[in-house]
Each structure stands twice: as structure tokens, then as C-alpha cells.
N, C-alpha and C positions, 0 to 999 in steps of 0.2 A: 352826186345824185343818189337817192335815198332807196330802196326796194319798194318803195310805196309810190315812186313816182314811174315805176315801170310799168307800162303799160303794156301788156298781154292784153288781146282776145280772150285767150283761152281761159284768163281770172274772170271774166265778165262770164263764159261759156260756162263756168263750171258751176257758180252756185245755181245758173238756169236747171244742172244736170246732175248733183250730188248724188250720189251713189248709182249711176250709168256706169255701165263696163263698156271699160276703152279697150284691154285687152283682153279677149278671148280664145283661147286653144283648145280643141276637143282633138284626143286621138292622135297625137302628133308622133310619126315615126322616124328614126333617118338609123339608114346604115351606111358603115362606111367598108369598103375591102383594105384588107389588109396585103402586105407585099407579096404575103405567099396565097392570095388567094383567098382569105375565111374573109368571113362577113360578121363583121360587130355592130352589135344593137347601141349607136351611143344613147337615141331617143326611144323609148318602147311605151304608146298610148298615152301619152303624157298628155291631161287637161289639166285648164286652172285657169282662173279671172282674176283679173286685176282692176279694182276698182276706180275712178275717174279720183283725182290728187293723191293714189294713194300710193305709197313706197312697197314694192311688193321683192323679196329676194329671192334668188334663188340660191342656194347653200348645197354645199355638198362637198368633198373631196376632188381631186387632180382626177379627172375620166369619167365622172358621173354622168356627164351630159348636160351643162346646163349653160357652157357657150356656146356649145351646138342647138339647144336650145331658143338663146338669146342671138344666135344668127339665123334660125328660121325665122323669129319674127321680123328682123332685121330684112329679110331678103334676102340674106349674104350666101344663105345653105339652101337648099331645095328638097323639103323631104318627100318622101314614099309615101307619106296616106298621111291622113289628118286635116284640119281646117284651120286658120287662123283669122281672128277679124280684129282688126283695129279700126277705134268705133263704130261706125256703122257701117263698114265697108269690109267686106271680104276681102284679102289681101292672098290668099291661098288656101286653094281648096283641090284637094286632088281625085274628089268624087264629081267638083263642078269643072275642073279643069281650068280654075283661076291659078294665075300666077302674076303678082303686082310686081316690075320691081322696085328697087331699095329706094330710088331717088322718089318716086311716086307715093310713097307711105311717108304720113305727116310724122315722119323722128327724127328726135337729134339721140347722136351718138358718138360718146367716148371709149375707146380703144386704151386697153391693158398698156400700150406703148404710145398714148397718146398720139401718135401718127400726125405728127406736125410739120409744117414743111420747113425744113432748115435754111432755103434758100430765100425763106419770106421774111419780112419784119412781121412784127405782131399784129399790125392792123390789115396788112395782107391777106397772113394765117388767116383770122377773121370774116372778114369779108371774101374768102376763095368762095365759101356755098352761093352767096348771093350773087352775082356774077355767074355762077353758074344754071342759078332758079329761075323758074318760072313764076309771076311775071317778072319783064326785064325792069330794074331800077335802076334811076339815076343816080350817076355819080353823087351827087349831094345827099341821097335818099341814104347811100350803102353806109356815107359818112359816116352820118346820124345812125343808124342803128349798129354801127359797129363802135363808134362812142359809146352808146350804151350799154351795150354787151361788155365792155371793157370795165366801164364803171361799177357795174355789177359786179365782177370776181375781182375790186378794186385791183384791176393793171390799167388806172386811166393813168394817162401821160406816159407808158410805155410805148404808144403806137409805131415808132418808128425804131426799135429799138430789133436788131436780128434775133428768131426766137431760138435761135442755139443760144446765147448769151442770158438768157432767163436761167434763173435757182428749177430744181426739180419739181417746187410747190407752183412756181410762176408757170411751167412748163403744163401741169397738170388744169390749174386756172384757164389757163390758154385754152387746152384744148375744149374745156367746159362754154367756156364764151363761144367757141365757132360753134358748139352745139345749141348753143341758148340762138344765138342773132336771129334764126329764122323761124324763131318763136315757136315751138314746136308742141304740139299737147303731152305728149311722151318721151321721155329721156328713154334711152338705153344705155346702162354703162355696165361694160366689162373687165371687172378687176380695176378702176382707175387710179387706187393709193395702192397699187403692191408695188409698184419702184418707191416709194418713199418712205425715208427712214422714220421710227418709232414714234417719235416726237412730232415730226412735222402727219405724220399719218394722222395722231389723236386728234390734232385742231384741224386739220381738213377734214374729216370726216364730220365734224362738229359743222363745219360752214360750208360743205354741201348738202347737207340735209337738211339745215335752216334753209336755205337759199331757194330748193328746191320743194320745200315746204310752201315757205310765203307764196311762191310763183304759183302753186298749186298744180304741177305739173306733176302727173302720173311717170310713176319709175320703175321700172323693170330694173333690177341689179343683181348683178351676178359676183358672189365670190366664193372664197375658201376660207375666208376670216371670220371665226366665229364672233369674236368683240363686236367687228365690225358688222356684222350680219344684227346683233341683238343691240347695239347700241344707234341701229340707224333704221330700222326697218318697223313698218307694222303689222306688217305678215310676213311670215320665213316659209318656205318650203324648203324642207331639208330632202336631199338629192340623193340618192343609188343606184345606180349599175341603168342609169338612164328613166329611174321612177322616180316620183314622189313617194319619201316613206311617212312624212307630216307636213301640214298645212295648219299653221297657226301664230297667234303671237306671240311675241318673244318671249314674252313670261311665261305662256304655257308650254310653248316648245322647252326649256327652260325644266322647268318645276315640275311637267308633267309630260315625260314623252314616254314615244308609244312602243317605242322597242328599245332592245338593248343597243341597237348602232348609233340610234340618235340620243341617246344619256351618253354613249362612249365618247361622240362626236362632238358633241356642242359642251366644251370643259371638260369636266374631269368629274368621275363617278366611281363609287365602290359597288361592287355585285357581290349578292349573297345568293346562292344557288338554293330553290327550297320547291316545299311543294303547299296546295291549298287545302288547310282541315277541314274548311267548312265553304258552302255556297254562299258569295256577295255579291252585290248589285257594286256597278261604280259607284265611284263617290264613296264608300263606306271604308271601314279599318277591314281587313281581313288579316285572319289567322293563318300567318306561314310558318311551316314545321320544315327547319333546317338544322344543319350540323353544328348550333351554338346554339340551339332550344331553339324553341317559340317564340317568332316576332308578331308585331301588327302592325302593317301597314297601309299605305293607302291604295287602293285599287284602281286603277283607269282603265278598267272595261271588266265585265261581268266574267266572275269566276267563279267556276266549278268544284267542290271538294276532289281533292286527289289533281289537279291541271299541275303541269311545271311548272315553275316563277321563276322570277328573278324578283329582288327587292332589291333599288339601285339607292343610295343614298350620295348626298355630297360633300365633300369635304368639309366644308364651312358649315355643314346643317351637322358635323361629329360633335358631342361633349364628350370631353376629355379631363379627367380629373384624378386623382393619388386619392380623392377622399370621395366613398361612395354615396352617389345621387341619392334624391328623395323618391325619383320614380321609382317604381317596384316592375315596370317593365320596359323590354329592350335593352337590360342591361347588360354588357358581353364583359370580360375581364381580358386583359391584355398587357402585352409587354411594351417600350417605348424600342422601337429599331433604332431610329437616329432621329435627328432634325434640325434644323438648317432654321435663322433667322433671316427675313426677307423683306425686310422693314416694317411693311405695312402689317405683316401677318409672318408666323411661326410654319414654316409646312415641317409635319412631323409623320413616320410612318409608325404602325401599331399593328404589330405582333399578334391577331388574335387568333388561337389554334394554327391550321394552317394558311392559314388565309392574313397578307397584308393590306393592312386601310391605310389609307391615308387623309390626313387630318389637317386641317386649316385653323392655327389657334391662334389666340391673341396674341399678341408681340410679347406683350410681356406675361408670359409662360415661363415657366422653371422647371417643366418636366425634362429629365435626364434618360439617356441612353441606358438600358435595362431597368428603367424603372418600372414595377406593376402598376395599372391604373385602370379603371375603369372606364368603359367607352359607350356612351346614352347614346343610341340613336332613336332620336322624337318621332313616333311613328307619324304625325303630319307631316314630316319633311321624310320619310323613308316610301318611296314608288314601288310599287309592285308592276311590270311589263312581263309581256306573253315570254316564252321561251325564245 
């Protein structure tokens, strides 16, 4: 069976409804106590929408808040203040005094441990939510859509097959299909490739996101993988200490972020510490005076002569060369520390004054350890963030 012969509602419902918010949060709180007593903010005022098909992440490090997050929507957590609506139904409101729970909100959801039952075969597994949903269907009825659900994350002909005895990918598949059977408008998934090794993680993540595409099924995802966050998403909200510090697309989160945590966060970035000569609008080069002269960079919010900066640039945006550029500026002079070949790519560190960059060069590079070279940073690829 093909993905075009799947037959969702919810593909009929969504071109009626493109660009409808299915997920909505204003205000969202929760704390939790701790052993001895204090009280931790995991969630503090957290809003954000999540558009009807669209893959929305949530990003952030281990304690930011953001499966605590992904369990109030879920039901699973109960916070202090805030509202949450999935589509057009308030699901929790702590100023209306709604509370839905989990089985009553139209979600499927996959678990960091995919939470499979060992004692099931796979068609079991599958069909456990239907048999437990409302309305009641016929044995024949569960057949068929657990056939399909199967065929979808291709494990057809598995059905009878115990799901401890599935590969870690089949195990993952698995859990995906009992989320899909009951057709659901929104996926929830938490962390679902962090048990699976390297290899098998990059093609899964490739064919849940097609899968989840075609269906056109709104997704709420949560992880701590940045690849996976910029390689699967079209909007990232990157996480802190239970906020949003950005809300954007991957390329801009990316290319243009808004403070130093999230350049530090998402890849790898060099900081130049400096201050602003002159008053810019976004969007324009601004003149930063730091401790290797005057640079120009790019600005992502309106500065002030005399503001502190950072100018973050990234590895891969360095030129690196023994023979001096044609530019006449950003040009810093430096030493070669070491560097390592990596197949794809050279990572090299560079000596400039006291400050080490680090550099992304071509494979086939010849620069040697102590060697002087010159380091071009393109002021359209070098970011200026707040302090």
C-alpha cells in the first residue's frame, strides 16, 4: 500500500483549513518541588502556535522545559496557570478551570522509550488504542486499520511476530504506527531516535518526516539534537531555563540567532567580544571595535554606538589561507594550533592574539601546525548578538 492510498480525514480537513492553529499555548507554567523542598520553574509563561501540517520543535538542552512542556499538552502534566487549545477545543485552562484528559485530546504519541508492550506481537502492540477507543470497532474494522498502520512504517507481514524480537528501528516504526492507527490530527513525539545508533537515526529521521509530511499531520517534537531539530523541522523554538529564547526557521535560527546561547547551542561558533562605533538599523553591516581592530558585521537588531556585542561567526563561514586575501577588511593574522583531518572536512584551530577560532576547511588543506596565516571573516556570514 502506497502513502497516497492512505486515507486520513484529517488530509481531506486540512486543505479545508491551511494555516488554522491546531496548537495553541499562551502563558504556560509548571513547577515542580524538589527533595529538599525549593520549587523549580521547569515551564515559565511559555506561549507559541503551532500551525495545521506543520512540524513545530521544541530545542533546547537536558532541563529546559520542553518535555515538560510536551506533557502538558499531552495531558500527562498538569500545570499552575496558562491555557492550552488543541484546535478548537480548550483542553486546559487554569483561569476557566478546564482540564481534558489525555485520552480525550485527538493525539498520537511516541515516548523517548517507545513504551511497547513486550508481551504483545506487533499487531497487538497496534491495535491496544483501538480496542480501547471510543467508538467501539469491529474486530474486522481494527484488522484493517492496523494493516494499514503496519504498511505505512513498512512492518507489513510482521503482525504476528513478538515486538521484543524487532531491530531498535522496527521497535521505533512500531511505536509510530500505534500512534498513527487512530488517525490522529497531531503527532507528539518525545525524543523518539535518541536510542538509535548513528546510521540508523539519519534514515529514520529522513522517513519520519516524509511520512509525517504526506499525511499532513501537525507535530509537536521535542529534542536535544541539534541535526535533528534543523534537518526535520520548520519552525525550532530554541529552549532556556523553561523560556523561549527563538522562534524561527532552521536557516534563521542557524544563520541568524539572537543571542549568544543559541549560536553557542545550535553547532559550533566563534565570539569576538567588541563594542558598536556607530548607530545601525537591522539588517545593515555595523562597525564593531574589538581587540583585533575593526570589524563589520551583520546586525540582527538595532544598535546603538558605544552597546556591547558579540560578533559570532562559524567555522565553515572562516577563510583561511598562508597567502593574503583580496579583501581589505576583516582581516585578523594568526597562527595554525593543530588540525585534525575529518574526511569530509579539515577542523583546524587558529591562534589569533589571545583568542582561539576554530575553522572548517577543505579536506584538502596543507596548512601545518605553527604556521602564520591569514583568517577573512565575510562580514555577511559574521552576526553581531546583544551581550
Amino acid at each position: 500500500m502506497t502513502l497516497s492510498q492512505w486515507t486520513f480525514e484529517s488530509i481531506h480537513r486540512f486543505h479545508k483549513s491551511r494555516g488554522m492553529i491546531m496548537i495553541k499555548v499562551r502563558g504556560l507554567g509548571k513547577t515542580f518541588k524538589t527533595a529538599a523542598g525549593d520549587v523549580v520553574h521547569a515551564v515559565y509563561d511559555l506561549s507559541f502556535d503551532v500551525e495545521k501540517g506543520s512540524f513545530f520543535t521544541l530545542l533546547g538542552p537536558s532541563g529546559c522545559g520542553k518535555t515538560t512542556t510536551l506533557r502538558c499538552v499531552a495531558g500527562l502534566e498538569k500545570p499552575e496557570c496558562g491555557e492550552i487549545t488543541i484546535g478548537r477545543k480548550v483542553v486546559f485552562s487554569s483561569t476557566k478551570n478546564v482540564e481534558v484528559p489525555p485520552n480525550k485530546r485527538d493525539i498520537g504519541m511516541v515516548f523517548q522509550s517507545y513504551a511497547i508492550w513486550p508481551h504483545l506481537t506487533v499487531a497487538e502492540n497496534v491495535a491496544f488504542p483501538l480496542k480501547l477507543g471510543r467508538p467501539r470497532l469491529s474486530r474486522k474494522q481494527i484488522k484493517e486499520k492496523v494493516h494499514k498502520a503496519l504498511e505505512m512504517v513498512r512492518l507489513g507481514g510482521l503482525e504476528s511476530r513478538p515486538a521484543p524480537q524487532l531491530s531498535g528501528g522496527q521497535q521505533q516504526r512500531l511505536a509510530l504506527a500505534r500512534a498513527l492507527v487512530r488517525e490522529p490530527e497531531i503527532m507528539l513525539l518525545d525524543e523518539p531516535l535518541s536510542n538509535l545508533d548513528a546510521k540508523l537515526r539519519e534514515t529514520m529521521r529522513l522517513e519520519l518526516r516524509e511520512l509525517l509530511e504526506r499525511l499532513k499531520i501537525t507535530t509537536l517534537f521535542v529534542t536535544h539534537d541539534q541535526i535533528e531539530a534543523l534537518a526535520m523541522s520548520q519552525t525550532i523554538a530554541v529552549m532556556n531555563e523553561g523560556r523561549i529564547i527563538q522562534e524561527a526557521p532552521p536557516r534563521e535560527i542557524y544563520a541568524k540567532p539572537s543571542c549568544r546561547f543559541v549560536a553557542d547551542f545550535i553547532g559550533s561558533s566563534n565570539f569576538i567580544e567588541g563594542f558598536v562605533e556607530e548607530t545601525a538599523e537591522p539588517g545593515s553591516l555595523g562597525k564593531i571595535k574589538t581587540v583585533h581592530g575593526p570589524l563589520q558585521a551583520c546586525l540582527t537588531a538595532k544598535a546603538k554606538a558605544g552597546d556591547r556585542v558579540i560578533v559570532c561567526i562559524r567555522p565553515e563561514n572562516m577563510e583561511v589561507s598562508s597567502q593574503k586575501p583580496a579583501s581589505e577588511v576583516n582581516i585578523l593574522i594568526g597562527i595554525v594550533e593543530n588540525s585534525g583531518f575529518l574526511g569530509e572536512y579539515m577542523d583546524a584551530m587558529i591562534s589569533v592574539g589571545r583568542d582561539s577560532m576554530k575553522a572548517r576547511l577543505h579536506p584538502s588543506s596543507q596548512l601545518r601546525r605553527g604556521e602564520s596565516v591569514f583568517v577573512h571573516l565575510p562580514p555577511s556570514a559574521s552576526v553581531v548578538v546583544g551581550w
